[in-house]
TIVEXTI-174364 format. One record per residue (C-alpha): y, z, x; residue in one letter. Coordinates in steps of 0.1 Angstrom, whole numbers. Last residue first. Example, Ala and Ser with C-alpha at 12.3 -4.5 7.8 and 13.67 -1.06 7.14 Angstrom:
- -11 / 71 / 137 / s
- -45 / 78 / 123 / a
This chain:
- -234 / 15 / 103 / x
- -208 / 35 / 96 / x
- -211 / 77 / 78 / x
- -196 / 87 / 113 / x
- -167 / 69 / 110 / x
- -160 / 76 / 76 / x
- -160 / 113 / 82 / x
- -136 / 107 / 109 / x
- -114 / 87 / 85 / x
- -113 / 111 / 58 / x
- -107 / 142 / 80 / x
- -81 / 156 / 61 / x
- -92 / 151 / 29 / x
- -123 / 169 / 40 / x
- -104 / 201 / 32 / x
- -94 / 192 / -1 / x
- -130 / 185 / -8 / x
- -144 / 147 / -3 / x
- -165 / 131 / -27 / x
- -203 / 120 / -21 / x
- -226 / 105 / -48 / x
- -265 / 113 / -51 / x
- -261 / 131 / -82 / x
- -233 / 155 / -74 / x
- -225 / 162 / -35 / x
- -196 / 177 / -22 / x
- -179 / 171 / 12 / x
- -159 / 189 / 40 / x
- -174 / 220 / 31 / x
- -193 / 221 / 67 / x
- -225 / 222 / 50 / x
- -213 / 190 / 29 / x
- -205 / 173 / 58 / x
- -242 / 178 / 73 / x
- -255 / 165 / 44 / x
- -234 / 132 / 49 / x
- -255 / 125 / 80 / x
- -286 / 131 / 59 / x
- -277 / 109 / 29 / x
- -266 / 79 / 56 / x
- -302 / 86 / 68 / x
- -312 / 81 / 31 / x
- -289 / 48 / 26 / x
- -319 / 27 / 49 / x
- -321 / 4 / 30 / x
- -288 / -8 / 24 / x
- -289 / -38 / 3 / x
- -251 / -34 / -7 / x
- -258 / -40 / -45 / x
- -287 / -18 / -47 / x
- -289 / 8 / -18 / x
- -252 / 12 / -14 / x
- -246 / 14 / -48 / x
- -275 / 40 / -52 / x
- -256 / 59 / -29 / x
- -224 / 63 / -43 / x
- -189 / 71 / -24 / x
- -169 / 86 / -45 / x
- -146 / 81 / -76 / x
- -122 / 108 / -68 / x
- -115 / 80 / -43 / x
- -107 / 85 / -5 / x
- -146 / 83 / -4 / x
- -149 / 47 / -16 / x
- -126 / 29 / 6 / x
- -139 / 37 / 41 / x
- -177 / 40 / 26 / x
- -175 / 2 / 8 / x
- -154 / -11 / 43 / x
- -187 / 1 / 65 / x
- -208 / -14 / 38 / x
- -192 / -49 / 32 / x
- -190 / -50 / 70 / x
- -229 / -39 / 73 / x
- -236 / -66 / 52 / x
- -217 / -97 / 70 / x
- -185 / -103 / 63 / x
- -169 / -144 / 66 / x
- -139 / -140 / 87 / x
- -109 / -159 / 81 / x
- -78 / -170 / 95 / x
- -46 / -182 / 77 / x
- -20 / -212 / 74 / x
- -41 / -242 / 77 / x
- -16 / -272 / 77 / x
- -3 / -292 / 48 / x
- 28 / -303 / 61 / x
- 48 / -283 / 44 / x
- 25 / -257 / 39 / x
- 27 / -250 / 77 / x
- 65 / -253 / 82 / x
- 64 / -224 / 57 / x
- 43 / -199 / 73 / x
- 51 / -205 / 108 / x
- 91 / -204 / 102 / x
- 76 / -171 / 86 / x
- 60 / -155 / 111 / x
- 27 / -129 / 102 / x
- 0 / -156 / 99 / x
- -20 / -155 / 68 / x
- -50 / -131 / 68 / x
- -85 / -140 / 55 / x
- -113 / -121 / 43 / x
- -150 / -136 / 34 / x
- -178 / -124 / 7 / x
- -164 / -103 / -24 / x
- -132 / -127 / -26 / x
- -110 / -108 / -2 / x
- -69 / -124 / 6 / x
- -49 / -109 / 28 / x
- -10 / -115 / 31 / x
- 8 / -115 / 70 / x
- 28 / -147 / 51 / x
- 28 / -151 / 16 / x
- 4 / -151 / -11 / x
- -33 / -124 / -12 / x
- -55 / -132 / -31 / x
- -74 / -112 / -45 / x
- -120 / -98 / -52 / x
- -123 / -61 / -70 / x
- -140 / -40 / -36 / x
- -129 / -9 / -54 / x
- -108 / 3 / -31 / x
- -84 / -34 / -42 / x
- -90 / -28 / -75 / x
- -78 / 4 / -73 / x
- -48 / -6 / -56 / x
- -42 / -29 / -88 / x
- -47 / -9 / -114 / x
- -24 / 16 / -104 / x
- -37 / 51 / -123 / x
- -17 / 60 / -152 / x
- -45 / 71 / -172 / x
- -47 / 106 / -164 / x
- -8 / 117 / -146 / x
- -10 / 96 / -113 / x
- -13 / 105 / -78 / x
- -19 / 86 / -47 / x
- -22 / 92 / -11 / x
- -58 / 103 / -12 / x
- -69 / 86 / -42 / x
- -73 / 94 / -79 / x
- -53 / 129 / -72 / x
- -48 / 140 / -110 / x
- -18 / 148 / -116 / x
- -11 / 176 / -143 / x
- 22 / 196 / -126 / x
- 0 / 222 / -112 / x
- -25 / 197 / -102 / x
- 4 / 177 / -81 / x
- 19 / 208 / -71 / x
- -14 / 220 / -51 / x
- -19 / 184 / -36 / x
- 13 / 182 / -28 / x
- 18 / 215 / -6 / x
- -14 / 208 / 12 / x
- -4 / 173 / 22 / x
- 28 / 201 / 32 / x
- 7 / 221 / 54 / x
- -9 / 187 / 71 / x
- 20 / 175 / 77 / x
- 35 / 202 / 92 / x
- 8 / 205 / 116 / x
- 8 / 169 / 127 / x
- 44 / 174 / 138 / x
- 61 / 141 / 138 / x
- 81 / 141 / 171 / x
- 115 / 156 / 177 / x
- 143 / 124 / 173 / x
- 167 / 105 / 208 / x
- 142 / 120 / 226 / x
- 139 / 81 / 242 / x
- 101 / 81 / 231 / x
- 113 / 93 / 197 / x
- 137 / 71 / 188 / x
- 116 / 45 / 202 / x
- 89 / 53 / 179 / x
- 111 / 55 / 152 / x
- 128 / 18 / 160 / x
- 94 / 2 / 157 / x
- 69 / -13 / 183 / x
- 44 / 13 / 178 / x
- 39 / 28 / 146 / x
- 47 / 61 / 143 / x
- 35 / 76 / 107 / x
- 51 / 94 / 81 / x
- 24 / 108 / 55 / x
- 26 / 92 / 23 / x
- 31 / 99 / -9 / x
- 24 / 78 / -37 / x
- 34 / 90 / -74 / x
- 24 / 80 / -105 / x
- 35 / 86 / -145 / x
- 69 / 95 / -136 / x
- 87 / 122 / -155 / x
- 117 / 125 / -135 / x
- 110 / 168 / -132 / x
- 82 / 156 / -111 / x
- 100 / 138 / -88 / x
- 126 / 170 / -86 / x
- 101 / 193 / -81 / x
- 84 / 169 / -53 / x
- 111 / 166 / -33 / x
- 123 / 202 / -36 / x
- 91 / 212 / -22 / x
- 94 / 186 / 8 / x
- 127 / 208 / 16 / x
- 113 / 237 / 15 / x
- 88 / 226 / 42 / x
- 105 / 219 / 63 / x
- 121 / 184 / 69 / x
- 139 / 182 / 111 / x
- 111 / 158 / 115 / x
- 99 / 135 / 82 / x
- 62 / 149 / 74 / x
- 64 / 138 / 40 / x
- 73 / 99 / 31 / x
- 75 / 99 / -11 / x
- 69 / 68 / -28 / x
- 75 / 65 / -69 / x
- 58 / 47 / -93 / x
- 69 / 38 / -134 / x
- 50 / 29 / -163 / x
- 70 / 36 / -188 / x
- 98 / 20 / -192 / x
- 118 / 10 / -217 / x
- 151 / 2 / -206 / x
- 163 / 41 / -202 / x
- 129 / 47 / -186 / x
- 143 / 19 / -161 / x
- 177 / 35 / -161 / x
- 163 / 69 / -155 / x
- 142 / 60 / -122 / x
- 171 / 43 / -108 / x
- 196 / 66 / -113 / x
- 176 / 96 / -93 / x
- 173 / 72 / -65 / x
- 211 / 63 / -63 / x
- 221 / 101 / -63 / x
- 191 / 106 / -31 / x
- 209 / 75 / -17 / x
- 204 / 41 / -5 / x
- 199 / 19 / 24 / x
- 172 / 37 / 41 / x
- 176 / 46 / 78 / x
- 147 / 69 / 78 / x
- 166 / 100 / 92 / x
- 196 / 86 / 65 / x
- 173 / 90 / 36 / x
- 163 / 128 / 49 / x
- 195 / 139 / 54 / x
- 202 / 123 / 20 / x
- 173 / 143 / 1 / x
- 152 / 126 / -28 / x
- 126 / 112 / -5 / x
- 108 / 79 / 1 / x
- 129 / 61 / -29 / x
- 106 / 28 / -25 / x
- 103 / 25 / -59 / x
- 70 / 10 / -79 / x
- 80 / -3 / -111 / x
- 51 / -18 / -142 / x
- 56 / -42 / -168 / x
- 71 / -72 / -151 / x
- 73 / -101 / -175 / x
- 107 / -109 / -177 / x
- 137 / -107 / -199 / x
- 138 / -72 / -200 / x
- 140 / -73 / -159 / x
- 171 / -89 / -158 / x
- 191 / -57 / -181 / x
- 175 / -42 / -153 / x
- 195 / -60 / -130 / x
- 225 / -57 / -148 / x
- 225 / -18 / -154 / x
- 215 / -16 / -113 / x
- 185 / -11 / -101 / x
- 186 / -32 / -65 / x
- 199 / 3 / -52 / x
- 164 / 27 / -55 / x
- 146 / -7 / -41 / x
- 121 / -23 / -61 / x
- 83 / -30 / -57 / x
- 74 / -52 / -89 / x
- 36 / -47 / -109 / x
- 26 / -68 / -133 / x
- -7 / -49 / -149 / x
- -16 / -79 / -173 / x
- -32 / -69 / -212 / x
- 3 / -86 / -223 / x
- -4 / -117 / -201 / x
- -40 / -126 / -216 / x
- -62 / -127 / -189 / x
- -68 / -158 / -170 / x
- -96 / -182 / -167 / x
- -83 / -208 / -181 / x
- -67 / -198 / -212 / x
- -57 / -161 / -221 / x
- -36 / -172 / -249 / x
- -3 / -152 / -231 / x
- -12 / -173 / -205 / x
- -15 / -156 / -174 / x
- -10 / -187 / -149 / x
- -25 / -196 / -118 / x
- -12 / -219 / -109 / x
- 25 / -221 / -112 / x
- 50 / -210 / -137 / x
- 43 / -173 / -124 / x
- 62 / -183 / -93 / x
- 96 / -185 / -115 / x
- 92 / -149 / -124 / x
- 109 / -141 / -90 / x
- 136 / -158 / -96 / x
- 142 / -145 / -129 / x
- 142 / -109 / -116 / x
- 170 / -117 / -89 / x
- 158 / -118 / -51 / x
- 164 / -92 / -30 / x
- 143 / -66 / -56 / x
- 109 / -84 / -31 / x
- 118 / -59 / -4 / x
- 94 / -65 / 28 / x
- 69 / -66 / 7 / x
- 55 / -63 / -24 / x
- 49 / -87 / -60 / x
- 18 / -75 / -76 / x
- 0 / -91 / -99 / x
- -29 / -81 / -120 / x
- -60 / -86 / -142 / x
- -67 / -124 / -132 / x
- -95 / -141 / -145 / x
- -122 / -153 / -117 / x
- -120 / -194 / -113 / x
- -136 / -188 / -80 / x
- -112 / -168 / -67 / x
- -101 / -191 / -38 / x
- -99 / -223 / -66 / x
- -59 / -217 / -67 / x
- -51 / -217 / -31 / x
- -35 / -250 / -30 / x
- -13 / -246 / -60 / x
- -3 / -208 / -53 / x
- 8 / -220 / -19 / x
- 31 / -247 / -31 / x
- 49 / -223 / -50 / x
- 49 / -196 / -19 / x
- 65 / -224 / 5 / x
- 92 / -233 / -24 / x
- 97 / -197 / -23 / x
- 102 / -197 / 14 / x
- 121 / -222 / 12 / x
- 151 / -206 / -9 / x
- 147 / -171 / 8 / x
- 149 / -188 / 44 / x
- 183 / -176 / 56 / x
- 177 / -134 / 47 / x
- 177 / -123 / 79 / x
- 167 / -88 / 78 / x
- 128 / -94 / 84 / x
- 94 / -83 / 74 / x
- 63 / -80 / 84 / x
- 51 / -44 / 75 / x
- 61 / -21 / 107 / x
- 83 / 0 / 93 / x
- 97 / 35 / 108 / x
- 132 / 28 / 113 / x
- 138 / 11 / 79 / x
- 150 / -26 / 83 / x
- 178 / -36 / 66 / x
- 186 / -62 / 39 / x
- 147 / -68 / 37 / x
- 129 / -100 / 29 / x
- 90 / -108 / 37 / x
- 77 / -109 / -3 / x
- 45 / -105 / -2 / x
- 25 / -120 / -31 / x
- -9 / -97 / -42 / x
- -32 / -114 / -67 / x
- -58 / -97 / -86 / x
- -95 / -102 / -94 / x
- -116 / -95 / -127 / x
């Protein structure tokens, strides 16, 4: 199976702690999809006539264009035909995944969406508190975020995401509870929550270099990644991933494809693309992106990966799964031979109760959670 990822690089604002590629000007929608048309054609044999599982339009915002717009790419190459024909999988056993913003879900843009082939919603709402909203600069409210969720279960729905930012300055910890109660009391299948970060070159991190904002706290992120972990079990979630949540059997198919090492491609500009062996990155600029399709110009880089890549990446993804990180698959598909020192340094983990063991595969505790990547680091080759 393989996926395909399009990024959508349009916002109507820019939220102060973003640093996707992205932009507010919203001049070059028309061309751009034109661009991401003509993309899909020439990019079509990167999977290696693979079938594709899922699609999963992100971004930037992709709910600026209308639902039938969007749909529109799927007429190109390659298709899910609902017969399941060249190398595709049959569109109604297709995760089609849309990224939508609390205010883009209005009555007549979900009445849109029936007509289309999305089947699963993941909202930006970020948090349910307007102090909170306005902090980020998001363009809608906690009221609006609320609304959004029930008209889409109103539709149909189901299989519906939420993202949740914790860690926001000036938001106790009461405050994050009240977040999660009320996201829980929604209904939704999945949740993401993530903690805020300061990326450099972005309005948050100037905010907070001027003292125009108190920094992010790492302690109060870490109490309340404690606080969500304990309410998502409470409330029946299992924790599939570090940062993502999902009642059993609601887990994105997609994003676990992608920790998995499950081969994309990735459509739009600042996209990645994997197909098992090589990565490549488009360039991050959109006049870039679309005068070079035009005129049939190389748009990406690429990197072919050697083994130890394939391994490093293998233990980065792997052990922020409740899947773990296996050593047999490390010894027999990765051809690592030497996976038994890697079994010693990870002992040492496991004596610090930062790790478990069961049968020769590794999973982190609750407390090792919070050292995921410097557990990682030393388990690299």
């Amino acid at each position: 199976m393989a996926g395909i990822y399009i990024h959508i690089p349009f916002c109507r604002r820019k939220c102060h702690y973003c640093n996707f590629f992205s932009l507010a000007s919203q001049k070059l929608k028309e061309p751009f999809l034109a661009a991401l048309k003509k993309e899909i054609v020439s990019t079509r044999e990167y999977l290696g006539g693979e079938p594709v599982n899922t699609i999963y339009f992100g971004g930037g915002t992709p709910s600026v264009y209308r639902p039938g717009e969007l749909q529109e790419v799927f007429t190109s190459p390659p298709d899910p035909s609902p017969e399941g024909e060249g190398g595709s999988v049959s569109r109604d056993r297709m995760e089609i995944t849309l990224e939508l913003n609390p205010d883009d879900v209005t009555e007549a843009y979900v009445a849109e969406l029936k007509k289309t082939w999305f089947n699963r919603f993941s909202l930006g709402v970020q948090s349910f508190d307007d102090e909170d909203l306005l902090y980020l600069n998001r363009s809608h409210s906690a009221g609006q975020a609320v609304a959004a969720v029930k008209r889409l279960q109103e539709a149909g729905y189901e299989n519906i995401s939420i993202d949740l930012i914790y860690g926001i300055p000036g938001a106790g910890n009461g405050r994050w509870l009240r977040n999660l109660e009320t996201a829980f009391s929604l209904g939704v299948p999945h949740i993401s929550a993530y903690a805020l970060t300061v990326e450099s070159n972005t309005p948050l991190a100037w905010m907070i270099s001027r003292k125009k904002s108190a920094p992010v706290s790492d302690e109060a992120q870490v109490e309340q990644f404690r606080i969500l972990m304990e309410q998502a079990r409470q409330n029946g979630f299992q924790q599939y991933e570090i940062s993502n949540f999902c009642k059993p059997g609601w887990h994105a198919i997609h994003n676990t494809n992608y920790w998995n090492g499950v081969p994309y491609l990735g459509l739009g500009p600042s996209a990645h693309s994997y197909n098992g062996s090589s990565r490549r990155w488009n360039v991050s600029s959109l006049s870039k992106y679309i005068g070079g399709i035009d005129k049939g110009e190389c748009i990406y880089e690429e990197e072919v990966l050697t083994d130890i890549q394939k391994y490093n990446e293998y233990v980065m993804t792997s052990l922020r799964t409740m899947w773990g990180c296996n050593l047999g698959k490390i010894n027999y598909e990765l051809r690592i031979t030497n996976y038994e020192l890697i079994g010693k340094r990870a002992a040492a983990f496991v004596q610090q109760g930062w790790l478990t063991e069961n049968s020769g595969v590794y999973f982190l505790t609750d407390e090792g959670k919070l050292f995921a990547d410097r557990i990682a680091g030393e388990l690299f080759l």
